[in-house]
C-alpha positions in Angstrom: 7.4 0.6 5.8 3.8 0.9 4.9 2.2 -1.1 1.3 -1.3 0.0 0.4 -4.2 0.1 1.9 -8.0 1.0 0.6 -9.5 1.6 3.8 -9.1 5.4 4.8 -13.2 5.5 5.2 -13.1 2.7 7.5 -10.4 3.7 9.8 -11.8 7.0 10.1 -15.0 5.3 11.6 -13.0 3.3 13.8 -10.9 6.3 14.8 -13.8 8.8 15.4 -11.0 11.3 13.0 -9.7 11.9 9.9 -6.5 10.5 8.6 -5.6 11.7 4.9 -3.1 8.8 5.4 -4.2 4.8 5.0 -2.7 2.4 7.7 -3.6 -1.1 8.6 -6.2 -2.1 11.1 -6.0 -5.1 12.9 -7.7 -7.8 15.4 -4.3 -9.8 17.1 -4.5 -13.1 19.1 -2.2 -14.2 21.3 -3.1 -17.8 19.8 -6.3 -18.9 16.8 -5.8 -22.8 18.0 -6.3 -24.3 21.4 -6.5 -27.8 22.4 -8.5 -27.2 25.3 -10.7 -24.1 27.4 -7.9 -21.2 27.8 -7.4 -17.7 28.0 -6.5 -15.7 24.7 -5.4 -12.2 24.5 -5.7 -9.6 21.4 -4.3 -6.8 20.0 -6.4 -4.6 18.2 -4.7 -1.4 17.0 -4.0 0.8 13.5 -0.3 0.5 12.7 2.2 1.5 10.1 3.8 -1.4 10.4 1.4 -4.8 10.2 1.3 -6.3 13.6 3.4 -3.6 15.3 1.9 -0.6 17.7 3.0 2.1 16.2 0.2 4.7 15.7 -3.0 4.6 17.2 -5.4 2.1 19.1 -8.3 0.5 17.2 -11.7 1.4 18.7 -13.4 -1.0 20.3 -16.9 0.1 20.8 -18.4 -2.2 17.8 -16.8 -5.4 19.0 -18.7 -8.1 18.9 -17.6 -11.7 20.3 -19.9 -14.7 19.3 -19.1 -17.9 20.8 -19.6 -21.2 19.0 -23.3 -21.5 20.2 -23.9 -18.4 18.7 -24.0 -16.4 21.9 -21.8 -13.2 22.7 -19.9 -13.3 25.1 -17.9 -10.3 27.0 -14.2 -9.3 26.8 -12.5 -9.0 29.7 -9.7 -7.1 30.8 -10.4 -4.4 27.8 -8.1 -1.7 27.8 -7.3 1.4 25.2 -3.2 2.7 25.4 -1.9 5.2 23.6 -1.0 2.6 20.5 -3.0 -0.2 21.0 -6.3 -1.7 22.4 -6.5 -5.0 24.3 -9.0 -7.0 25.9 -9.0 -11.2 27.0 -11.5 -13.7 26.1 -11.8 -16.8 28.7 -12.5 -19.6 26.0 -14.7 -22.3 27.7 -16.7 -23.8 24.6 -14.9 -25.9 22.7 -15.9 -25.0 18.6 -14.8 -21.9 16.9 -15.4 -18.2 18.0 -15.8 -15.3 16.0 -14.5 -11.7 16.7 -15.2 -8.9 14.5 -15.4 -5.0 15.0 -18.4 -4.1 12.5 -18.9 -0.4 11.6 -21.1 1.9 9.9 -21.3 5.4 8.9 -21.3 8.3 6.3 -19.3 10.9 5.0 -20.4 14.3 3.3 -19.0 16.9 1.7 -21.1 20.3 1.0 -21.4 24.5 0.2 -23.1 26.2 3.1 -25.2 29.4 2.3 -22.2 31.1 2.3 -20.7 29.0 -0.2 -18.4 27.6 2.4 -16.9 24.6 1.7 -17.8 22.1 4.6 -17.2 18.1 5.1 -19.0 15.7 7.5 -19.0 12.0 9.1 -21.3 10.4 11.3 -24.1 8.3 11.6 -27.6 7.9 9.3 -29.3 9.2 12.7 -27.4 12.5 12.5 -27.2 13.3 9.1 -30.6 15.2 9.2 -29.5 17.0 12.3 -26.4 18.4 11.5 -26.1 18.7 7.8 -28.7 21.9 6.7 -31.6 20.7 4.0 -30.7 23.5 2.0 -26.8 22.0 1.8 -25.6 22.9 -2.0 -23.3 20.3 -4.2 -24.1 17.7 -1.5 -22.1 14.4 -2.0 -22.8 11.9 0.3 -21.4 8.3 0.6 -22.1 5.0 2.9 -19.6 2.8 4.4 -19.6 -0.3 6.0 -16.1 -2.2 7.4 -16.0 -5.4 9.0 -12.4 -6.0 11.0 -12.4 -9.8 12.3 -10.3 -12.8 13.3 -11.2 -16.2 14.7 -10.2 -18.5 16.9 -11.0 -22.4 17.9 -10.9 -24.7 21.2 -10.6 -28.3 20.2 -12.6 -29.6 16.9 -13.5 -26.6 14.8 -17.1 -25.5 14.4 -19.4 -24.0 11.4 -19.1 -20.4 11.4 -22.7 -18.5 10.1 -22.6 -15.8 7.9 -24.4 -12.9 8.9 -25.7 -12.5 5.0 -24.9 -8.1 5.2 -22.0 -5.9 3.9 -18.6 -7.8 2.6 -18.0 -10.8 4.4 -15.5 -13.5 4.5 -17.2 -16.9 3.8 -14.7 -20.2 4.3 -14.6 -22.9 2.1 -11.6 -23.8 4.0 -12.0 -23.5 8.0 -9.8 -20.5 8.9 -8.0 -22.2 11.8 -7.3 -25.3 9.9 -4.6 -23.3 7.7 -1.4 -25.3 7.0 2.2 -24.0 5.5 2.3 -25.5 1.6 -1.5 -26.4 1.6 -4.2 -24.6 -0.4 -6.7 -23.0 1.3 -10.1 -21.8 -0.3 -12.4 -19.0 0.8 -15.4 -16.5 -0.7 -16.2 -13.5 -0.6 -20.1 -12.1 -0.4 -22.1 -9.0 -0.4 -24.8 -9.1 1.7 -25.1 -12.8 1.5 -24.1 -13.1 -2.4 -20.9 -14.1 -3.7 -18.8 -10.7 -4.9 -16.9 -11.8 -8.0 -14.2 -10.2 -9.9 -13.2 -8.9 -6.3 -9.3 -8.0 -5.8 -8.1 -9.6 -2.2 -4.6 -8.8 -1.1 -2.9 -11.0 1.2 0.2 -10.1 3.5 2.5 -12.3 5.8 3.0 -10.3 9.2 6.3 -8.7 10.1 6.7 -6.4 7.5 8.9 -4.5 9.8 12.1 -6.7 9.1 11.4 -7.0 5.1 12.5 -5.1 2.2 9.4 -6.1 -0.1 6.4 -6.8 1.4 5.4 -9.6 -0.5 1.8 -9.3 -1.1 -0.4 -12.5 -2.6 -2.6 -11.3 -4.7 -6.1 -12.9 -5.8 -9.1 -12.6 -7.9 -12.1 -13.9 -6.5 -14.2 -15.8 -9.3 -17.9 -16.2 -10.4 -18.6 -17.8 -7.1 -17.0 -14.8 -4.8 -13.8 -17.4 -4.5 -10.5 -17.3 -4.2 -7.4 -19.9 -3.3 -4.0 -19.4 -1.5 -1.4 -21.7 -1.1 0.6 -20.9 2.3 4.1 -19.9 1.1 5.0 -20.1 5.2 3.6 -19.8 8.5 2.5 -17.3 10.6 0.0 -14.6 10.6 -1.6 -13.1 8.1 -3.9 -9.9 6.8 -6.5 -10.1 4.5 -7.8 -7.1 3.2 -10.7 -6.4 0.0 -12.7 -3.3 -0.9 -16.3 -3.0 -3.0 -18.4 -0.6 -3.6 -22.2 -0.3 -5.1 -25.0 2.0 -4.8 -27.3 -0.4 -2.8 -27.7 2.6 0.1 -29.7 2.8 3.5 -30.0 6.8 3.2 -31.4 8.3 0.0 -28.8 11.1 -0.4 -26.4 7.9 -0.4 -25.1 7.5 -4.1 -22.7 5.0 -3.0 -21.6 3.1 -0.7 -18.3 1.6 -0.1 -17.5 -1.7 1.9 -14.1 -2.8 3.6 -12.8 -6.2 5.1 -9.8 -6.6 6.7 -9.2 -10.5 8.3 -6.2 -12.0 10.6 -5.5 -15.6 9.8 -2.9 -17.7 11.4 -1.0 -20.3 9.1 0.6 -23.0 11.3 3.8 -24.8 10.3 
């Protein structure tokens, strides 16, 4: 079972290859809520199913860890399998930690000389190199995709915004998420609330359901948005934007992805 996805670009990036088919990317704890210093696995990977390995690991290399004294700290254990990633954290602050693969690239397509039609991805330090000055009918676009979850030993701390691309901002602490309660977050883009955004919400376990049963939400003049839990367990998050605030010049748009894991507790 698959439901829809806007985030071709950003798996591509993650991927390091095209997929002309959308799947669902994913950070997986083992736990987002511990009473004490522990160890915590996750499951990263890009699935057909959400929160199952069943096509390809998630790339790793952008991972970032920030612990709740804003310093990074280093996974442990990382490993990449033929259908997922996985790495542990050793949780010793109490205060809440935030994981999130951040990525950034572009995407071109182009007539050679020969009036060849050719396509490209990488980075804004390669574009000059490897796509030719003279390139006809260029069309080139910017993308930006943030994959994140987070997780909390003991009291839950303040979680900073990093004020670039489309970012989650909690009203609502995301590990104090309870079944039947409303929970209220924003979205921003690059540090400014995004309204009239579309978020789509989806319980885990798709698998074992006929209908996926996604929430759906419209963020409002102040980039938020409210859920009410409708059960527990894990959930995705996913919401798309797009502008034509660029880093590259050739860049007439640029297109932003966030994709969230938040655990609801009973």
């Amino acid at each position: 079972m698959q439901f829809k996805t806007r985030i071709a670009t950003c798996i591509a990036l993650l991927c390091g290859a095209f997929s002309a088919q959308a799947h669902n990317v994913w950070l997986l704890p083992s736990t987002t809520v511990l009473s004490k210093a522990e160890w915590v696995t996750v499951d990263a990977a890009v699935s057909n199913d959400l929160f199952f390995f069943n096509h390809v690991p998630l790339g790793l290399d952008n991972l970032m860890v920030t612990a709740p004294d804003g310093a990074s700290i280093k996974p442990e254990n990382a490993h990449r399998g033929k259908l997922r990633s996985v790495f542990d954290l050793n949780l010793t602050q109490p205060g809440t930690y935030h994981l999130a693969v951040v990525n950034s690239g572009l995407s071109a397509t182009y007539k050679d000389k020969a009036g060849q039609n050719k396509r490209w991805r990488g980075t804004a330090e390669k574009f000059a190199a490897e796509v030719p000055a003279d390139a006809q009918d260029l069309k080139v676009t910017q993308s930006a995709g943030r994959i994140e979850t987070f997780i909390t030993v003991g009291k839950p701390s303040a979680i900073k915004p990093t004020g670039k691309g489309l970012e989650l901002v909690p009203v609502t602490h995301p590990n104090d998420l309870v079944k039947g309660e409303k929970a209220t977050f924003a979205f921003h883009v690059d540090g400014k609330p995004a309204a009239n955004l579309d978020v789509v919400l989806v319980a885990g376990a798709t698998r074992y359901r006929d209908k996926v049963g996604e929430i759906k939400a419209t963020t409002d003049a102040k980039g938020e948005f409210s859920v009410t839990w409708p059960a527990a367990g894990m959930y995705w998050v996913d919401a798309d934007a797009k502008d034509d605030k660029t880093s590259l010049p050739q860049a007439k748009e640029r297109r932003l992805s966030y994709v969230g894991t938040l655990e609801v507790l009973p």
